[in-house]
Structures are given as C-alpha cells and as structure tokens.
C-alpha positions as CSV (number, residue, x, y, z in Angstrom):
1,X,-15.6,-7.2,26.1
2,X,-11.9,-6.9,27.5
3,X,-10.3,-3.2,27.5
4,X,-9.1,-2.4,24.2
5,X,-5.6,-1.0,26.7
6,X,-5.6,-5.3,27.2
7,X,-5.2,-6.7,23.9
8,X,-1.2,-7.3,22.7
9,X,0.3,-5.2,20.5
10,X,0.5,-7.1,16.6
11,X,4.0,-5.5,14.9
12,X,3.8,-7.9,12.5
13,X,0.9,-7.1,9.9
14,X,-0.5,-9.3,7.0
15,X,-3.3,-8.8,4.7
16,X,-5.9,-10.2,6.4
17,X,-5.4,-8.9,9.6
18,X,-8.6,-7.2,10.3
19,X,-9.9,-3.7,12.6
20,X,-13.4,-3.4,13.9
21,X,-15.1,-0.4,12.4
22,X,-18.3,1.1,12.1
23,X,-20.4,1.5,8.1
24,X,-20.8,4.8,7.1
25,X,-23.9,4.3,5.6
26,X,-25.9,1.8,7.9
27,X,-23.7,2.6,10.9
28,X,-23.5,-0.9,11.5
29,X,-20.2,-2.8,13.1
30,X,-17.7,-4.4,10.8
31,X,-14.2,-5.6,10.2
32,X,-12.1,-3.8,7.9
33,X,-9.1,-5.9,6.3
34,X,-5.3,-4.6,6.0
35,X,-5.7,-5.4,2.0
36,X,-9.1,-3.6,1.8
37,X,-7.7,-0.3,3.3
38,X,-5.0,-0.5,1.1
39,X,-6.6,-0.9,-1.7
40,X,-9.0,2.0,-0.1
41,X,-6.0,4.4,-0.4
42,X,-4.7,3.3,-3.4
43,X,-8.3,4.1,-5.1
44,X,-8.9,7.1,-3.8
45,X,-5.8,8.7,-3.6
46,X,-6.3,9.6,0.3
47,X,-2.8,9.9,0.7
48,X,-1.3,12.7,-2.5
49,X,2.2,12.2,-3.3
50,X,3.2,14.8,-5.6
51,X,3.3,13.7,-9.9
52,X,1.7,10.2,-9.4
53,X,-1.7,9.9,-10.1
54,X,-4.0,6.7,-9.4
55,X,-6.7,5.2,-12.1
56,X,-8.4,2.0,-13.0
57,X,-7.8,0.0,-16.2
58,X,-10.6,-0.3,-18.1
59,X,-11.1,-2.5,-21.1
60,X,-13.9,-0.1,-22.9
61,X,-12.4,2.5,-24.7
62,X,-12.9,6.0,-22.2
63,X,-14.6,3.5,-19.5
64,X,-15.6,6.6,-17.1
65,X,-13.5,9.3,-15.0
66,X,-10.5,7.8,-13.1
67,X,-10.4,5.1,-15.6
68,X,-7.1,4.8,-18.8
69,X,-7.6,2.4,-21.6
70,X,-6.4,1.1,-24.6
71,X,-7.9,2.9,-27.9
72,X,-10.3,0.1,-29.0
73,X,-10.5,-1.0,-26.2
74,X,-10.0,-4.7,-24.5
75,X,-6.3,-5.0,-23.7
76,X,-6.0,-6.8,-20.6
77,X,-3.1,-9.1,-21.4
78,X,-1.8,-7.7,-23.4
79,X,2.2,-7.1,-23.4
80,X,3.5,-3.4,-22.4
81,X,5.5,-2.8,-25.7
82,X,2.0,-3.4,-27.4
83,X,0.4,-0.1,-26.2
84,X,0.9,3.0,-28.4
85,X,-1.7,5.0,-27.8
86,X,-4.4,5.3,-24.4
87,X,-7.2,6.8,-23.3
88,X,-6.7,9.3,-20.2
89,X,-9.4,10.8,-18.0
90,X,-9.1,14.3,-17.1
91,X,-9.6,13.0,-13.4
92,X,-7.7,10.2,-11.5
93,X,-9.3,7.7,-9.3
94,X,-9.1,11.0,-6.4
95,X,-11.0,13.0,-8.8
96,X,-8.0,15.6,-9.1
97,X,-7.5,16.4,-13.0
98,X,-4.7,16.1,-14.3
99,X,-4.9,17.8,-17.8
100,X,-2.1,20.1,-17.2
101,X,0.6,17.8,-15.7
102,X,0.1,16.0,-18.5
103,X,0.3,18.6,-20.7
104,X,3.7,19.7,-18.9
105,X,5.5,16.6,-19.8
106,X,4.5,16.6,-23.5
107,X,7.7,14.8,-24.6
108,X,8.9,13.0,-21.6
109,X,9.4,9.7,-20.0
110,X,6.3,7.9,-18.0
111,X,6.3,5.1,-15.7
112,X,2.8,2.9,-16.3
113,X,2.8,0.8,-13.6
114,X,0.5,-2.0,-11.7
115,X,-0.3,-0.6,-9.0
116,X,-0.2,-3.7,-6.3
117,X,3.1,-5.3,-8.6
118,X,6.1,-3.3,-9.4
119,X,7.5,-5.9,-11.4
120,X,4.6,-5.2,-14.0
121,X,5.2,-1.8,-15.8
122,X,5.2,0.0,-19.1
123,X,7.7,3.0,-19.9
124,X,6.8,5.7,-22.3
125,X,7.3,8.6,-23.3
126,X,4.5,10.8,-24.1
127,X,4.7,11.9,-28.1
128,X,1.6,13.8,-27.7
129,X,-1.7,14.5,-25.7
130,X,-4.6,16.1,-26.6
131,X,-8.4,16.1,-25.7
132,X,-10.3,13.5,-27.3
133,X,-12.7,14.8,-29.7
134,X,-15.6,12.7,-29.7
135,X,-15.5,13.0,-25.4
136,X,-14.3,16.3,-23.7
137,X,-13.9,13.9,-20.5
138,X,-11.0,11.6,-22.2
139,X,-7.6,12.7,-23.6
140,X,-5.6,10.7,-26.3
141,X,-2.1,9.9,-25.3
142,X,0.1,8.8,-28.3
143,X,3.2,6.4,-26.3
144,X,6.9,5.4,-27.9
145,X,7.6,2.3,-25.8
146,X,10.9,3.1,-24.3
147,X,11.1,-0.8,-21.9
148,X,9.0,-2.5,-19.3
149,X,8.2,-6.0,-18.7
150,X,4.7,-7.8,-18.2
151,X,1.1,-7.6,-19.5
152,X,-1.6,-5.6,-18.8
153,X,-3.8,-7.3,-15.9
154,X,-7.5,-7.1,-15.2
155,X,-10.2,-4.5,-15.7
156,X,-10.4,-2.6,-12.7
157,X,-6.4,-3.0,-11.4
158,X,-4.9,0.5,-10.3
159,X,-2.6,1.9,-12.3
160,X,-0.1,4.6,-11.6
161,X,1.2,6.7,-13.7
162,X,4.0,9.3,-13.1
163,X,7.3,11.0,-14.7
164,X,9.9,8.7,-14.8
165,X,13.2,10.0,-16.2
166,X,16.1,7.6,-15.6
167,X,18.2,9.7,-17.5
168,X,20.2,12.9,-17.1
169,X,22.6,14.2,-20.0
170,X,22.9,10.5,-20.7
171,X,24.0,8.9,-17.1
172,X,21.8,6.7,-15.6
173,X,20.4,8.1,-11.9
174,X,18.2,5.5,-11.2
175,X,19.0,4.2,-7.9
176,X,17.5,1.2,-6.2
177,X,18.4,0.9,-1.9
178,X,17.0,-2.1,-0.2
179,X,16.2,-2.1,3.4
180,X,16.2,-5.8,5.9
181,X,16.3,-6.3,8.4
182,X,12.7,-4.2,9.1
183,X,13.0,-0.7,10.7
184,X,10.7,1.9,10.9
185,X,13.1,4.3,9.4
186,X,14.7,4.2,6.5
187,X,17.8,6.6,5.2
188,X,18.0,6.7,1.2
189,X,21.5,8.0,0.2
190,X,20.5,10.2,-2.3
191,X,23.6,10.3,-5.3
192,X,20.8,10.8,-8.2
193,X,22.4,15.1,-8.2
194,X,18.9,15.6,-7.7
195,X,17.7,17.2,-4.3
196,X,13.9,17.0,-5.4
197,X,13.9,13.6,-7.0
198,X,11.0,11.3,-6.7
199,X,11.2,8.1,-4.4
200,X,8.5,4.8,-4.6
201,X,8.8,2.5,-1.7
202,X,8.1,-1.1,-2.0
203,X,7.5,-4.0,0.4
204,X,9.1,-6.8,-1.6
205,X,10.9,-8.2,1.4
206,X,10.6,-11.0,3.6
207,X,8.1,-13.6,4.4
208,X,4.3,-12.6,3.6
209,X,5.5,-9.3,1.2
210,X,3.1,-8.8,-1.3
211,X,5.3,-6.2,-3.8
212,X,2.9,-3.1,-3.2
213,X,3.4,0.2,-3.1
214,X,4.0,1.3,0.5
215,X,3.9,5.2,2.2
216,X,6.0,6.9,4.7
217,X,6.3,10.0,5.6
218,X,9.2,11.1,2.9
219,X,12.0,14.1,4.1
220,X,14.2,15.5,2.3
221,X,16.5,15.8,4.6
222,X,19.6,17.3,2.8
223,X,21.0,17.3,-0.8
224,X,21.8,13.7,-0.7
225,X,19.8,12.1,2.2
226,X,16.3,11.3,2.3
227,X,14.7,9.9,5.7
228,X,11.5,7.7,5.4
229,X,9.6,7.3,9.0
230,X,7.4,4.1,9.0
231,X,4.8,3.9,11.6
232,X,6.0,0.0,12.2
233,X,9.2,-1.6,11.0
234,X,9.0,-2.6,7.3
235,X,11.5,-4.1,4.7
236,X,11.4,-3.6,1.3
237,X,13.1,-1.2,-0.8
238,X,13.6,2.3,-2.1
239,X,13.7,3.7,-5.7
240,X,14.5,7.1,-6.7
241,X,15.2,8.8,-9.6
C-alpha cells in the first residue's frame, strides 16, 4: 500500500467520494461515504449550532425521542399549510431536550424545514405548547401556518426546526447573499440591525450541489460582518435573519 503523504489531494468533493475507516463495533476496515457522514452529523447533532434542533419525521403519532409528527399520525405528503398541530419530543435527534426553548418562543415564528432541501419548508408560529398528557415524553405544538412551500417527505427525513423571525417592527430583515465562484471564506454583509442574528448556509451552487445544509465555522466579526471559514472552497449561499 502506497504512503497515504502519495495520494493527490481531491478539492473537489461529491457524495460518494468515500474514506477508509475502521467499525466501532467489529473493528473491522470500511469505507465511509461523504453522504453517510453527513447525514451522520445531521442525525446526531455532532456539530451544535445554537436554536436549531435536529429530529426525524415520523408518521406514528409520538414515534419515539428525536422524532416530530403529525397528531394522528401518517402525514408524509402532505402539504405544509396542512399541519396545525405536531407532536414534539422533549429530546432532538442529539438527545438534548428542548422543552424550555420551546417554551421561550411560545408565540413566535418557526422555520420547519427538510433537512437535506431548503426549498421544502413550513413557517409557523407556535400558538401554544404544552406536554402531552397521555406521554410525558411528547409535547403538543398547536401551528398558525404563516407560508412555506412543499410537502412533507418520508418517515425518517431530518427535520430542523428553529426561530425564524423575518420581521422586525414590520421591515423585512431577511437577507439572502450568494457566494460563486467557490472560496473557503465567505463574508456575509450583515444589514439585518441585528449583531446576533442567525445564519443557515446552503450549497445550492454549481455542478453536483445537492441543496443541504452546510457548516463553517461562523464569526461574528463586527456589527454588520459575519466571516464563514470553509475547510475547502464551497459555493452556495448565506441566509440570515
């Protein structure tokens, strides 16, 4: 076997591209896709960013901790504006609960969104939220349907779920940026008025983008810049809001 110091470098890194790893739990030798440790982190939540929380849809009413669903369950495709009311675990897909974040934005907008397709999303706002009272594990999320577009997609698909005010004193903030060619930094101009406000970064750019969810490490690194360092050049784009 050639040094590993002899093999090229690959900047260029698609969902199938694979790394040689070894099974925790047989300790044997195996490949590990690009997809597969995405989807890894996405599931478990390895890497925190703060108000977003990770779970699975389920389509059995309170399917089992890290899991939402739709009161009666089913409701894979279903349209977004057909949701009212869901069934929360106290615990995402991490296993962090999330009872009193919730709680804290009692009466404000969500964003429900797929987590491997921005384009497929629900926005809420949370009219109330209290433990269900049949299982101490679940808590019942009444919704007002605010916009979105799309259906709900297969049992099992990550969802995320975090505050999602476009709004402030009746101005829209939301501000999209998009970033090709590919660089491994990317500098958000930040007009929102909000020094703290959240960003989601997307790779919808380019040959071979598959619209997920992507992480950088996020500064903020004044009142109206925010720097994103990539550990490989990537295009996409930024929202913040």
């Amino acid at each position: 076997m050639a040094r590993i110091s002899s093999y090229p470098f690959d900047t260029n890194i698609t969902g199938d591209d694979a790394w040689i790893g070894t099974d925790s739990g047989n300790k044997t030798t195996k490949q590990f896709t690009a997809s597969a440790v995405a989807r890894f982190i996405n599931l478990t939540g390895k890497i925190a960013i703060g108000g977003q929380m990770n779970f699975k849809w389920s389509n059995t009413q309170n399917g089992g901790a890290g899991t939402i669903s739709r009161t009666g369950g089913n409701g894979t495709g279903l349209a977004f504006n057909t949701i009212t009311q869901m069934r929360i675990s106290i615990t995402e897909t991490s296993g962090e609960n999330v009872v009193a974040f919730l709680t804290y934005i009692i009466g404000k907008p969500i964003l429900l969104g797929q987590g491997d397709q921005i384009s497929q999303f629900g926005h809420y706002t949370i009219a109330s939220y209290a433990v269900d009272p049949a299982d101490a594990n679940f808590y019942i999320a009444n919704l007002t349907y605010i916009g979105g577009n799309g259906t709900i997609a297969a049992e099992d698909t990550i969802y995320t779920i975090c505050h999602f005010d476009i709004t402030s004193g009746g101005t829209d903030v939301s501000q999209t940026q998009v970033f090709n060619p590919a660089s491994t930094q990317w500098v958000i101009n930040n007009t929102t008025g909000k020094p703290d406000c959240s960003v989601t970064l997307v790779n919808d750019q380019g040959a071979g983008a598959t619209n997920e969810i992507i992480f950088g490490c996020v500064e903020y690194t004044n009142a109206t810049t925010i720097t994103v360092d990539f550990d490989i050049a990537v295009a996409g784009s930024s929202f913040i809001n």
